[in-house]
RODO-2510 file (C-alpha; in nm, 4 decimals, decimal comma):
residues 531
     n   res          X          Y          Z
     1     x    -2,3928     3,4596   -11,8156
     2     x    -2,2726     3,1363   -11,9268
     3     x    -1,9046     3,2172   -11,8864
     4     x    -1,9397     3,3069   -11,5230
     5     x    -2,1567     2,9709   -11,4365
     6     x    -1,8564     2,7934   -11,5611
     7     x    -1,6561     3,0093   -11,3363
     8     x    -1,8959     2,9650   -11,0536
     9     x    -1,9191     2,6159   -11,1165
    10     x    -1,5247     2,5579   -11,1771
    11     x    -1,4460     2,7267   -10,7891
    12     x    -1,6761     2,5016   -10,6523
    13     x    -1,5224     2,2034   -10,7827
    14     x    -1,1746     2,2748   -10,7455
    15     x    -1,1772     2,3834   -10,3656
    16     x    -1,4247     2,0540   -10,3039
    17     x    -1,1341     1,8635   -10,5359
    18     x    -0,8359     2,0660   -10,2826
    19     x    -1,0200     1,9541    -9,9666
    20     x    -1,0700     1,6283   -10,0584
    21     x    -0,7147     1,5020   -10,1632
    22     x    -0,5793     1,7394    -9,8688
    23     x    -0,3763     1,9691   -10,1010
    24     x    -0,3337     2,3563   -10,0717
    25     x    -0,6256     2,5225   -10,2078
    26     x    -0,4722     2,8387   -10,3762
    27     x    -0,2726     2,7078   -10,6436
    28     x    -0,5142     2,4397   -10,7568
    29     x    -0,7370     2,6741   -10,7755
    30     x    -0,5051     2,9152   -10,9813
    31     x    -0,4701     2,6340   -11,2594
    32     x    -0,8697     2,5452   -11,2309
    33     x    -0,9258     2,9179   -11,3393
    34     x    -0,6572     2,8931   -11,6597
    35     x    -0,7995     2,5818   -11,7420
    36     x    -1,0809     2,7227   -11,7903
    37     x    -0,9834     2,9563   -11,9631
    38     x    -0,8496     2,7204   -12,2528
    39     x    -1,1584     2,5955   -12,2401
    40     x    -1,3725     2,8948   -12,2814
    41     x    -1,1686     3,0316   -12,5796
    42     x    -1,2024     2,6660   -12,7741
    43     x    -1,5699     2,6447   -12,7320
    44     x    -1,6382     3,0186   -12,8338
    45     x    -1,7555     3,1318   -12,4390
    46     x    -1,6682     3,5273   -12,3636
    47     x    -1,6733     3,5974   -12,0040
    48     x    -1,7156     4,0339   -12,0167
    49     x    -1,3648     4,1714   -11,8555
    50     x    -1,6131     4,4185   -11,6648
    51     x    -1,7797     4,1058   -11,4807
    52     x    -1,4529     3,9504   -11,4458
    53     x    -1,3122     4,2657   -11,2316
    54     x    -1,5994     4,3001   -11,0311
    55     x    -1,5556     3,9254   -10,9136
    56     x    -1,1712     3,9791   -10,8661
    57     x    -1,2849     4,3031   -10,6016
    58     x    -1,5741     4,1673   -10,4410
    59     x    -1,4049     3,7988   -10,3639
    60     x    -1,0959     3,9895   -10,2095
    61     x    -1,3698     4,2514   -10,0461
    62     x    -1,4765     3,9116    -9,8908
    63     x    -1,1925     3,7797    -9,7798
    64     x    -1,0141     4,0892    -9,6711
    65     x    -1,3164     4,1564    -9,4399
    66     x    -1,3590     3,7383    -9,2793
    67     x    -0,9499     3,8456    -9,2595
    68     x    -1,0245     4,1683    -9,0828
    69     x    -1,2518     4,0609    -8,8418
    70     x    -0,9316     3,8970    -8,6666
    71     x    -0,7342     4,2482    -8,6753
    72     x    -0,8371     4,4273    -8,3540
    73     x    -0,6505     4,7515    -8,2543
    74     x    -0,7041     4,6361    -7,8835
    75     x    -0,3872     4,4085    -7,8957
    76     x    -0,1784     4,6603    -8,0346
    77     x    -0,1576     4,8201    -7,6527
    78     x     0,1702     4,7373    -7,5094
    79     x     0,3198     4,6816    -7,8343
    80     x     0,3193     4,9891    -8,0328
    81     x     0,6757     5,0436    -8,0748
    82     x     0,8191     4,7161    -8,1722
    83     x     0,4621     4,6482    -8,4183
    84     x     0,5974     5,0256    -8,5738
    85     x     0,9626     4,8947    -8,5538
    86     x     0,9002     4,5891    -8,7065
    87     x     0,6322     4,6422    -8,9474
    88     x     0,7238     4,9858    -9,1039
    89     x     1,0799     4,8673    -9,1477
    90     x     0,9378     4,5401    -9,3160
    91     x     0,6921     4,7275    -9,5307
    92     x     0,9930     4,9899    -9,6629
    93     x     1,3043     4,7185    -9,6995
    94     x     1,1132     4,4500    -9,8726
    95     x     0,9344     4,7194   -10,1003
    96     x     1,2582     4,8811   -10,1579
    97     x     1,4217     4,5969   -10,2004
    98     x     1,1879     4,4724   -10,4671
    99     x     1,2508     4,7780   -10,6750
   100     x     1,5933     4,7683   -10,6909
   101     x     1,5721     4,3639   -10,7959
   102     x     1,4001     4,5220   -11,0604
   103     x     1,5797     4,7571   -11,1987
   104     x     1,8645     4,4578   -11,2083
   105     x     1,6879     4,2438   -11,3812
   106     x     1,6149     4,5591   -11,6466
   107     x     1,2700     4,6502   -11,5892
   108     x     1,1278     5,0205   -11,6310
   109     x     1,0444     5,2400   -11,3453
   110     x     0,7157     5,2119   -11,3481
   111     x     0,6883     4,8045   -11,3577
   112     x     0,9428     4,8175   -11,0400
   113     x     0,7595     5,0346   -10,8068
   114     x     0,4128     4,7584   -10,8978
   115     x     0,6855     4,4967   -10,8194
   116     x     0,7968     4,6728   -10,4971
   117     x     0,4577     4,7851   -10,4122
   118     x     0,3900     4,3831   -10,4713
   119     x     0,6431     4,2714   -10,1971
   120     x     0,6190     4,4708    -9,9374
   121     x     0,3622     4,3543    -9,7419
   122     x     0,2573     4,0123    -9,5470
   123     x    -0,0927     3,8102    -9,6698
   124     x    -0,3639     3,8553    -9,3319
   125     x    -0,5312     3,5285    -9,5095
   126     x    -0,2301     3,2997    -9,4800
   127     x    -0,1040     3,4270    -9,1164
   128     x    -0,4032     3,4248    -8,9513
   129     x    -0,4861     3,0813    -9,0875
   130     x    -0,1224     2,9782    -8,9640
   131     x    -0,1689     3,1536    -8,6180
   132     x    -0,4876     2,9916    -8,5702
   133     x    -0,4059     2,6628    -8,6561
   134     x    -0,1761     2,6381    -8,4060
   135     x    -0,2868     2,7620    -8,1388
   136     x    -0,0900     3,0876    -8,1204
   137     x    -0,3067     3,3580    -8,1927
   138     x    -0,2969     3,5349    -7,8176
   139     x     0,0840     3,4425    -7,7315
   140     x     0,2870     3,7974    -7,7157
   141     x     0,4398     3,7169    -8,0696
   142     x     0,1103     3,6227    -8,2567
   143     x    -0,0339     3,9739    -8,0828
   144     x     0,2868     4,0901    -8,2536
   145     x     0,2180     3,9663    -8,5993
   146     x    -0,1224     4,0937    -8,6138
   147     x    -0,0418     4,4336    -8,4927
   148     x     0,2152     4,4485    -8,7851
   149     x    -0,0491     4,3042    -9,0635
   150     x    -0,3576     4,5786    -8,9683
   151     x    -0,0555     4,8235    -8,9742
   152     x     0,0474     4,6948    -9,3519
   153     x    -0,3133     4,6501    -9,4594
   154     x    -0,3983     5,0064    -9,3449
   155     x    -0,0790     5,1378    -9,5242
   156     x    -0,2246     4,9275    -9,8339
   157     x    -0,5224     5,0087    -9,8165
   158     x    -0,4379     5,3898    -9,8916
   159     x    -0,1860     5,2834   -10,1788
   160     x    -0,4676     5,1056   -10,3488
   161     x    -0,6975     5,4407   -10,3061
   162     x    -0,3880     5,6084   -10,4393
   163     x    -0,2794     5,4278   -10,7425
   164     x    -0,6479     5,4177   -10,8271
   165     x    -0,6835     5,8046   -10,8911
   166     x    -0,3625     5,8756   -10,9879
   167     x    -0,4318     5,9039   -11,3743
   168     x    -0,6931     6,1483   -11,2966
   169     x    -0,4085     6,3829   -11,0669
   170     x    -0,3203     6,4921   -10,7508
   171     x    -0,6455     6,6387   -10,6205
   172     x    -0,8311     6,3135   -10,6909
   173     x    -0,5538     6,1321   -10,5261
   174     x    -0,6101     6,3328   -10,2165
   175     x    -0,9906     6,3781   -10,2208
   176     x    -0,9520     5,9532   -10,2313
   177     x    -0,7325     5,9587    -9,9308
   178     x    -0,9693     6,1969    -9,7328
   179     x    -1,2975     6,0022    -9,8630
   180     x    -1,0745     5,7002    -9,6942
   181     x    -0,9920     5,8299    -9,3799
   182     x    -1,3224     5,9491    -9,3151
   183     x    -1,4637     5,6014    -9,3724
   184     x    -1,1847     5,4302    -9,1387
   185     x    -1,2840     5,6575    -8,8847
   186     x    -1,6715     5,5549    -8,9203
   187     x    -1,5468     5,2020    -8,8951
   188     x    -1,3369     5,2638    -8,5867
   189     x    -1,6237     5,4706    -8,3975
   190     x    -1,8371     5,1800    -8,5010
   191     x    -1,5519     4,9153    -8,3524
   192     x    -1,5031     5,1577    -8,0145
   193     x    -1,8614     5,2525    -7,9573
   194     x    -2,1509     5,0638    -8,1253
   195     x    -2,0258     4,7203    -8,0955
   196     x    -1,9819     4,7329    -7,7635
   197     x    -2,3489     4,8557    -7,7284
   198     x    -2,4793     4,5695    -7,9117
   199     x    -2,3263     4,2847    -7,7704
   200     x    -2,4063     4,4355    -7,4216
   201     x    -2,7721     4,4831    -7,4698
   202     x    -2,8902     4,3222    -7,7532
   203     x    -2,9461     3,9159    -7,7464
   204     x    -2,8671     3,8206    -8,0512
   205     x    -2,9109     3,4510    -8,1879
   206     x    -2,6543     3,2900    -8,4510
   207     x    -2,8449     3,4151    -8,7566
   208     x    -2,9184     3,7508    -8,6008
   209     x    -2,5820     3,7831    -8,5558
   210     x    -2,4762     3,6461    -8,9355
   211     x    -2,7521     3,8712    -9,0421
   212     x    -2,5887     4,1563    -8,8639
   213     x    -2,2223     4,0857    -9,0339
   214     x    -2,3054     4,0356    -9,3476
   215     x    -2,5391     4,3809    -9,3149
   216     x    -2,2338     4,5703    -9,1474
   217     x    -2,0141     4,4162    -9,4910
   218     x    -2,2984     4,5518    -9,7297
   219     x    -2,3460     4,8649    -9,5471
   220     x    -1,9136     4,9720    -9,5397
   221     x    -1,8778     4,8225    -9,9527
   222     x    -2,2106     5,0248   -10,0234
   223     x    -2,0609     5,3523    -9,9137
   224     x    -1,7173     5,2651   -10,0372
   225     x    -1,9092     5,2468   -10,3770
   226     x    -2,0887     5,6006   -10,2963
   227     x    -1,7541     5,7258   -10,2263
   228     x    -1,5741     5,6325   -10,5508
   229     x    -1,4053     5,3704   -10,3268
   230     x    -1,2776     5,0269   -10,4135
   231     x    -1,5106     4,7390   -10,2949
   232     x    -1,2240     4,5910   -10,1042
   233     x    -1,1610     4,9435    -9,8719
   234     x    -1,5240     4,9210    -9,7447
   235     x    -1,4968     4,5455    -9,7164
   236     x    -1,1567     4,5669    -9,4786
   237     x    -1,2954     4,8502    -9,2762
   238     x    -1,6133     4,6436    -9,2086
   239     x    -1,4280     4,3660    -9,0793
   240     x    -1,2234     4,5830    -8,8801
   241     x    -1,5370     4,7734    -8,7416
   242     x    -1,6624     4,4230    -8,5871
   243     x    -1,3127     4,3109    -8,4769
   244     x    -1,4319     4,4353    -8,1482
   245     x    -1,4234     4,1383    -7,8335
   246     x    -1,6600     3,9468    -7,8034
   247     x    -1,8546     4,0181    -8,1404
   248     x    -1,5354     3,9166    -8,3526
   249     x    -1,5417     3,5729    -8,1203
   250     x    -1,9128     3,5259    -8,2080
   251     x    -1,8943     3,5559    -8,5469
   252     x    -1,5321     3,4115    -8,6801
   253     x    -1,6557     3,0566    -8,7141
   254     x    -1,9651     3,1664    -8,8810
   255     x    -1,9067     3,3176    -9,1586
   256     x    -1,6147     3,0127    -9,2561
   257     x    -1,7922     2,8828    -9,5445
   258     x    -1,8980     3,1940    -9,7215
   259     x    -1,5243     3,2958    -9,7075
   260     x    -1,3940     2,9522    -9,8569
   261     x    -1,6442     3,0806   -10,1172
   262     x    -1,5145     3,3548   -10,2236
   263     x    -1,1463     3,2629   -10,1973
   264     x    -1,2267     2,9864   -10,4895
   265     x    -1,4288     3,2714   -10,6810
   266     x    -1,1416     3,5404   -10,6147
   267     x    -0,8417     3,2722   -10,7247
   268     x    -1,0150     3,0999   -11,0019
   269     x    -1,0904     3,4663   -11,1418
   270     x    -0,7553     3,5248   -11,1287
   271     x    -0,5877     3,2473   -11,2705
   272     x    -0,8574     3,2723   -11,5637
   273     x    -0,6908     3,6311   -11,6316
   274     x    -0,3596     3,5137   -11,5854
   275     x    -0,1342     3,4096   -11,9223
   276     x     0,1630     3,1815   -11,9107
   277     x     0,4569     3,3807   -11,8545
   278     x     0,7973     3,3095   -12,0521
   279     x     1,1229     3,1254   -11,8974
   280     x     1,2611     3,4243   -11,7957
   281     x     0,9495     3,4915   -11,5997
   282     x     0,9418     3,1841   -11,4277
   283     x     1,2911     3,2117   -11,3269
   284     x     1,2856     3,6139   -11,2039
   285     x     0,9825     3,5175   -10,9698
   286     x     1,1955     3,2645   -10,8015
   287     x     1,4663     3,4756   -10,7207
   288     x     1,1916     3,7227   -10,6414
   289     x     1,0308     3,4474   -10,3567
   290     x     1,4154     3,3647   -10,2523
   291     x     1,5288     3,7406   -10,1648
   292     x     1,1831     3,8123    -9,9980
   293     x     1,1632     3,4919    -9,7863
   294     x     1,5166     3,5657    -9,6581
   295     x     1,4863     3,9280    -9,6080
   296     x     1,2125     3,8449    -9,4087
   297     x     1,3047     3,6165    -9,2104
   298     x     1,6392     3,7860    -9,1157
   299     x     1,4737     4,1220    -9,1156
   300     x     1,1954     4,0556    -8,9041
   301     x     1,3772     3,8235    -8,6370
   302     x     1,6705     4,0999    -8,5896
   303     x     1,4380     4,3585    -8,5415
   304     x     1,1668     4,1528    -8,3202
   305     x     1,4561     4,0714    -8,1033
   306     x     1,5873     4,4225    -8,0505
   307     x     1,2233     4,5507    -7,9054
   308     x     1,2200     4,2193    -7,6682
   309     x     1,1284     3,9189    -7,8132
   310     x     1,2529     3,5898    -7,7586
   311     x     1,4861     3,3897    -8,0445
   312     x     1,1901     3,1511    -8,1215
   313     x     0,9195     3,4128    -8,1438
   314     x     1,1678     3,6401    -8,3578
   315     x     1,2187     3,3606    -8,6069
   316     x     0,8581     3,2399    -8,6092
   317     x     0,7277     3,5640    -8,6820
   318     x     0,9846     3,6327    -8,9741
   319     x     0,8693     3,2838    -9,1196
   320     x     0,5007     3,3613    -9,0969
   321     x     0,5311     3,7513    -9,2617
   322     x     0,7421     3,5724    -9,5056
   323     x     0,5064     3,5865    -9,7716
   324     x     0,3299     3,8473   -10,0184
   325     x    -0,0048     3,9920    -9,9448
   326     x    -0,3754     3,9149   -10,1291
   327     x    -0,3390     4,2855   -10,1601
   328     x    -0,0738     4,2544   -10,3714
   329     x    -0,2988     4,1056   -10,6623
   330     x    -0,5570     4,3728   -10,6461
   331     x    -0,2211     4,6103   -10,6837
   332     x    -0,1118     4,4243   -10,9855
   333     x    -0,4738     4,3639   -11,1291
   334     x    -0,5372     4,8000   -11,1386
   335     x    -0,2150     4,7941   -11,3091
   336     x    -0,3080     4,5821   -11,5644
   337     x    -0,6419     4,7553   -11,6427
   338     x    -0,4615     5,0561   -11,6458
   339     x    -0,2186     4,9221   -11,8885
   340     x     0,0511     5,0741   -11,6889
   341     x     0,2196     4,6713   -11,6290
   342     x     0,1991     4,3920   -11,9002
   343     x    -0,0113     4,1025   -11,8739
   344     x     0,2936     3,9066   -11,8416
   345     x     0,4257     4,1125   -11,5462
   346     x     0,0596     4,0709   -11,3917
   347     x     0,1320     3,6893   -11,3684
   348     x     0,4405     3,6782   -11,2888
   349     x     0,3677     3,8828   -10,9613
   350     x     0,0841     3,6188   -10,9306
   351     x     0,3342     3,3566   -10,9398
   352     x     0,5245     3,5055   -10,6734
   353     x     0,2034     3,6044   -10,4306
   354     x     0,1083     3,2513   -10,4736
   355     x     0,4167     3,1088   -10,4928
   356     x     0,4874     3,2532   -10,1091
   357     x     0,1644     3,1906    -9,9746
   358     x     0,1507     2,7696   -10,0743
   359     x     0,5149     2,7998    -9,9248
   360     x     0,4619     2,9163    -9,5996
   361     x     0,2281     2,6281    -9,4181
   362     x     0,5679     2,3856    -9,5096
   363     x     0,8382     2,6176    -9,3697
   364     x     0,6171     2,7279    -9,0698
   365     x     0,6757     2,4238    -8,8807
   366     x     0,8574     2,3624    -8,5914
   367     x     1,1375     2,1601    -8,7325
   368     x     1,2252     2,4523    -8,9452
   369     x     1,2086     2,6769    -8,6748
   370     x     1,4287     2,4422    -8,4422
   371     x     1,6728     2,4614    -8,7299
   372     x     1,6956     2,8104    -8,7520
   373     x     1,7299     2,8487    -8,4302
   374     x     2,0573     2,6830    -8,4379
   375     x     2,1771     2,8779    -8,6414
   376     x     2,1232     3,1906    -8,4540
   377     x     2,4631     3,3007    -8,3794
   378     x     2,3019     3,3375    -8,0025
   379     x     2,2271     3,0085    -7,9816
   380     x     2,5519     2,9148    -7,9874
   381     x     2,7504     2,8276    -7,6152
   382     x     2,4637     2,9821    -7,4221
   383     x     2,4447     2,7460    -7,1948
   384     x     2,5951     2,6671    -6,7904
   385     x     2,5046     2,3249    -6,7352
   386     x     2,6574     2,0781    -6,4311
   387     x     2,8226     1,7570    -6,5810
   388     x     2,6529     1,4363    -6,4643
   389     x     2,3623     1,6668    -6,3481
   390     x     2,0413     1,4343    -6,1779
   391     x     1,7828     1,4145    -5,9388
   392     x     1,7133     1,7976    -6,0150
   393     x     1,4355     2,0477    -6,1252
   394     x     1,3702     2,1802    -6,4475
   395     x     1,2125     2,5047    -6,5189
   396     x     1,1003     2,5616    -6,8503
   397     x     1,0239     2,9069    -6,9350
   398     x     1,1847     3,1673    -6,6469
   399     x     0,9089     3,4603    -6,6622
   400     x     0,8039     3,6420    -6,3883
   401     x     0,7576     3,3667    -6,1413
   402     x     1,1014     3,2253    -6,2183
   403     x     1,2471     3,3899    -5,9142
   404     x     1,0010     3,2927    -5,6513
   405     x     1,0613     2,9021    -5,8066
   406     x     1,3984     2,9273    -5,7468
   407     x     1,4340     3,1145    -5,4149
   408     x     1,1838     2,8469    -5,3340
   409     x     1,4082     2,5489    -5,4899
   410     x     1,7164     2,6466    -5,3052
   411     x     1,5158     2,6695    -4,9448
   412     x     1,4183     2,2971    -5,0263
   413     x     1,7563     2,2146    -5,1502
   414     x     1,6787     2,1172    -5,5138
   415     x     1,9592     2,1796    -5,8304
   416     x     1,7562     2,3811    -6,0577
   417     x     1,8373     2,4209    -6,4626
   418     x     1,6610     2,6821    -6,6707
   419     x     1,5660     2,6673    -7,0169
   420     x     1,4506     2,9646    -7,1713
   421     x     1,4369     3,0790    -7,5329
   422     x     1,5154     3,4331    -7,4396
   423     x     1,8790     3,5769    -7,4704
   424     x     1,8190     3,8411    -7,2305
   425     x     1,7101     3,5634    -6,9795
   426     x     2,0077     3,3665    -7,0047
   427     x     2,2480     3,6577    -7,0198
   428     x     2,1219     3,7200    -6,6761
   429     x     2,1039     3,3587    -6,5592
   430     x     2,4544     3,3215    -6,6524
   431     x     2,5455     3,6665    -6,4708
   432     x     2,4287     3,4899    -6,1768
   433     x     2,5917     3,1328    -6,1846
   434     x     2,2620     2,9678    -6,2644
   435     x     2,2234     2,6180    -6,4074
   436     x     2,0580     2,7401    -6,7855
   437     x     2,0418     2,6436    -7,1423
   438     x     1,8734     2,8773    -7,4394
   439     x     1,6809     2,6639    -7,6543
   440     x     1,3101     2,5688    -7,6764
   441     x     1,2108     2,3751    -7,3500
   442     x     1,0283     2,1316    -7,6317
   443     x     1,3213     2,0200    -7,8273
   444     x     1,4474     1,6797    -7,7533
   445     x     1,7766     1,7887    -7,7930
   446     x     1,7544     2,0475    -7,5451
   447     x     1,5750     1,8378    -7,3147
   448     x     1,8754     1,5504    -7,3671
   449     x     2,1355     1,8440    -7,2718
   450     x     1,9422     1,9133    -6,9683
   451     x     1,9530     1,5605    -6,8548
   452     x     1,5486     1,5655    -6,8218
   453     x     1,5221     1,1958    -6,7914
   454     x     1,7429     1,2697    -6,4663
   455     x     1,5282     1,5424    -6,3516
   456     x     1,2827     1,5240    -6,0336
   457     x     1,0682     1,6799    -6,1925
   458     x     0,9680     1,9574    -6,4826
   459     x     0,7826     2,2812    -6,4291
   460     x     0,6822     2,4364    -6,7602
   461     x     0,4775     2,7665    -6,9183
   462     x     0,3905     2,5707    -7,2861
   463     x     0,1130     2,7804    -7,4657
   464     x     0,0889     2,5367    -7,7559
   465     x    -0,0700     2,1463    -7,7676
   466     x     0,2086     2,0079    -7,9284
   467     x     0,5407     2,1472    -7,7184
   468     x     0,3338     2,0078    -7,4100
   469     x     0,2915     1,6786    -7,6358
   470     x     0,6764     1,6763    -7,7362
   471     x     0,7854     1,7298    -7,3748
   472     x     0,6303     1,4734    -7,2119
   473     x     0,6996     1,2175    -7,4740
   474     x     1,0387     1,2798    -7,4139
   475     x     1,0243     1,2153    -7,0815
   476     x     0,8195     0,8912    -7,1177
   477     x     0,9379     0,6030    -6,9214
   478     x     1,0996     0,8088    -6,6528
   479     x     1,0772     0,9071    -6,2964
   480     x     1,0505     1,2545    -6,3854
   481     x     0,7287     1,4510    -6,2879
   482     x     0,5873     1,6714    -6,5483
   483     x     0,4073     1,9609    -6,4724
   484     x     0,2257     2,1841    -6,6684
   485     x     0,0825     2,5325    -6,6772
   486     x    -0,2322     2,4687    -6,8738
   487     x    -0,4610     2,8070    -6,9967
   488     x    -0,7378     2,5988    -7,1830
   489     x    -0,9371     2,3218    -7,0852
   490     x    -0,8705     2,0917    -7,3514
   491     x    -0,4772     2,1421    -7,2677
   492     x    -0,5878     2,0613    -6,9102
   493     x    -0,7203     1,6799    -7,0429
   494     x    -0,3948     1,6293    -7,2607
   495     x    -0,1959     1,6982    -7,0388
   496     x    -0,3207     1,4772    -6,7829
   497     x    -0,4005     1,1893    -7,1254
   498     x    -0,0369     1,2120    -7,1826
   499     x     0,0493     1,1861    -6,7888
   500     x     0,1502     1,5273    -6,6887
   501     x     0,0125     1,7460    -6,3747
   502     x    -0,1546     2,0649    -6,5237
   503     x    -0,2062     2,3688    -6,3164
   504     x    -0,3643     2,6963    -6,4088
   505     x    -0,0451     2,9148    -6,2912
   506     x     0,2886     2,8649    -6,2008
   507     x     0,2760     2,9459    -5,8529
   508     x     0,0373     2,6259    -5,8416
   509     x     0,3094     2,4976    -6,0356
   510     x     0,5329     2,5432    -5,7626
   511     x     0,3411     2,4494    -5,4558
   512     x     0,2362     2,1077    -5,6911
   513     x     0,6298     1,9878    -5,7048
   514     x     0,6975     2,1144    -5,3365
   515     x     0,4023     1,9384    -5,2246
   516     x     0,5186     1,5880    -5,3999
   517     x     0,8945     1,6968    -5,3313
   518     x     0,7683     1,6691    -4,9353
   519     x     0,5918     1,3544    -4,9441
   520     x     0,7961     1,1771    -5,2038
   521     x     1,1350     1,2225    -5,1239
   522     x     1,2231     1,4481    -4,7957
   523     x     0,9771     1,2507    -4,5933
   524     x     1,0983     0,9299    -4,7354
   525     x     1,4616     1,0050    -4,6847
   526     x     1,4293     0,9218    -4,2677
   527     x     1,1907     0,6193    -4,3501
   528     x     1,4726     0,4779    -4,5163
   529     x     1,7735     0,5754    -4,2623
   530     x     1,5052     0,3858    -4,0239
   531     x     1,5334     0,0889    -4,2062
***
């Protein structure tokens, strides 16, 4: 009992300790947990290995279901294909991949397919955190990147219920795999049909509805427990039962601190069963984190563009997959009870998980992604720009309105340049004998090239806070009128803070710089001839 006070005790004050001087929670948490180990074996504490697993599985149960909450089948429609595409091909190449790294760097069969099983999929935790924090969540892309994680955590999901009964043969494999599906299907006529029901009719308060999450999480782990399931399958399928809109909305921010809870109780635990791993280790999980951050990345962007995503949502959803699942510690942890990988090989995949999940908040960020985008070979002389070009309009982000803006344009008279991030766009501008550039409307580098100092004026699409922020700060100082397509009130108020003209939709958009093209310069043209 004392052994898992200290434990308790230990998560507490390491995530407070995290918070406080701003640093990533995960790893510090990692060496708070073998700390304390070194400290429980010199002053004679035994924490029972049997209390120590069930922490490990019912901290990830946790997590896994705050994570699943955010996983709703609902945006998958439209994007079946290219979420299949994308995340099947992901899920197979990196695990692949991972076993043959293996076998080159001489481990035994068995310890490669852990390894491979390991890599292949993406951490819901870390993206989700990513996609909310900036704002990104609901763009086509971040719709993208969830579709692909519920696909790998599904997928998961069953290897875990495999590898668990494989010692005891194939019919207990495949009586776990049918005591799964049976409970995924509970949790999706829950999701489809009794959600819906509740949040219709019933009125419930904030702790109702906490009461009611944290009964739907008990109810799904109890019968994953009646079923001879892991705690985590009945934890992820409760999540993904209230994923549902608008009980997932309702209870997201609610249940915040009991997951920061159990994400200290789940990575202390784990670091306190973690041993330090030899030189060679060290050095085999780094080249394990290099290949799987650049397979990614490359893997994931090729693809995403093939079924119709832009350059910059191609890359930026390669960077945020480019990690390795909380999954993938529960995968190595049943190893290691099972004795089937050392205790060595447990940490070394622990290295790696963690490794790739600290990593990807610092290579996420837009000047990383502005980088790679200039490297994409179709980045490179996509552009049709007039020399000495001034005194025109720029439209950032074609879409579907971009021909109405510039039939509309070239009735009034107005040069028009397009910047667009999509190749397919700009093949077709280009086709055409259109002013265009293919870059991010955002970057001051594009927005130099397009002469938007010059410009009349600016009509953009910008989902996210800070590409509205960086656009018109590098306008500042001009004559150039910004204006912005806003979808959120709060955008609405920067926009106009930062001295911009935000519209709800682009046709707006278009009648706002018509209407000050009229009065501003076509009506002041014959005041001046007067004079």
């Amino acid at each position: 009992m004392t052994g898992l006070a200290l434990l308790l005790a230990a998560a507490a004050l390491a995530f407070g300790f995290a918070k406080w001087l701003r640093l990533p929670a995960i790893p510090l948490l990692l060496l708070a947990g073998f700390g304390l180990k070194g400290l429980a074996n010199l002053a004679g504490i035994d924490i029972d290995e049997a209390d120590l697993s069930n922490l490990v599985e019912m901290g990830l149960a946790v997590l896994v279901f705050a994570a699943g909450i955010d996983l709703s089948p609902q945006r998958l429609k439209g994007r079946l294909k290219p979420i299949l595409v994308v995340g099947i091909s992901q899920f197979v190449v990196l695990g692949s991949a991972g076993i043959g790294l293996s076998f080159l760097l001489n481990y035994d069969l068995t310890t490669a397919l852990y390894i491979g099983c390991a890599l292949s999929a993406s951490s819901t935790i870390v993206v989700v955190k990513q996609l909310q924090n900036r704002q990104i969540m609901f763009t086509p892309f971040g719709r993208l990147v969830l579709g692909i994680l519920l696909l790998q955590d599904v997928t998961v999901i069953f290897l875990i219920v495999a590898l668990i009964h494989t010692p005891d043969g194939a019919m207990a494999v495949a009586q776990g795999l049918g005591k799964t599906f049976g409970l995924a299907m509970l949790a999706y006529a829950v999701h489809r049909w009794a959600i819906p029901i509740i949040t219709g009719k019933m009125r419930l308060d904030d702790e109702e509805r906490m009461l009611f999450a944290l009964g739907t999480l008990f109810l799904f782990t109890t019968l994953a427990n009646f079923l001879g399931l892991p705690f985590i399958v009945g934890g992820f399928l409760a999540g993904f039962a209230l994923s549902a809109f608008p009980m997932n909305g309702l209870i997201r921010g609610m249940i915040g601190s009991i997951t920061s809870f159990f994400l200290a109780l789940f990575f202390i635990s784990i670091g306190f069963i973690c041993t330090i791993p030899n030189p060679e280790m060290f050095w085999h999980a780094a080249v394990f984190v290099i290949v799987l951050v650049i397979i990614t990345v490359v893997l994931v962007t090729y693809l995403a563009e093939r079924t119709g995503y832009s350059t910059r949502a191609s890359i930026e959803s390669g960077v945020l997959l480019s990690q390795t699942s909380e999954f993938s510690l529960l995968v190595a942890f049943i190893g290691l009870t099972t004795q089937q990988i050392s205790a060595e090989i447990f940490s070394m995949i622990t290295l790696i998980t963690v490794g790739t999940m600290t990593l990807t908040p610092f290579i996420a960020k837009d000047a990383i992604i502005w980088k790679l985008m200039r490297l994409h070979p179709r980045n490179r002389n996509r552009s049709q720009v007039a020399t000495n070009l001034e005194g025109h309009a720029i439209i950032i982000g074609f879409g579907q309105s971009g021909p109405k803006m510039l039939k509309a344009f070239s009735e009034a008279g107005v040069p028009v340049l397009v910047i667009d991030d999509d190749a397919a766009v700009i093949k077709s501008l280009l086709a055409r004998g259109i002013d265009c550039i293919e870059g991010d409307g955002s970057d001051p580098l594009i927005l130099d090239k397009a002469r938007a100092r010059y410009a009349r004026a600016l009509l953009a699409t910008i989902r996210r806070t800070r590409d509205a922020t960086q656009l018109l700060e590098a306008v500042k100082g001009s004559d150039a009128k910004v204006i912005i397509r806003t979808f959120e009130p709060n955008d609405r108020t920067l926009v106009e803070r930062n001295g911009g003209i935000a519209v709800d939709t682009v046709e707006a958009a278009t009648k706002a710089f018509m209407d000050w093209y009229d009065v501003n310069l076509v009506k002041a043209e014959p005041a001046a001839s007067e004079a």
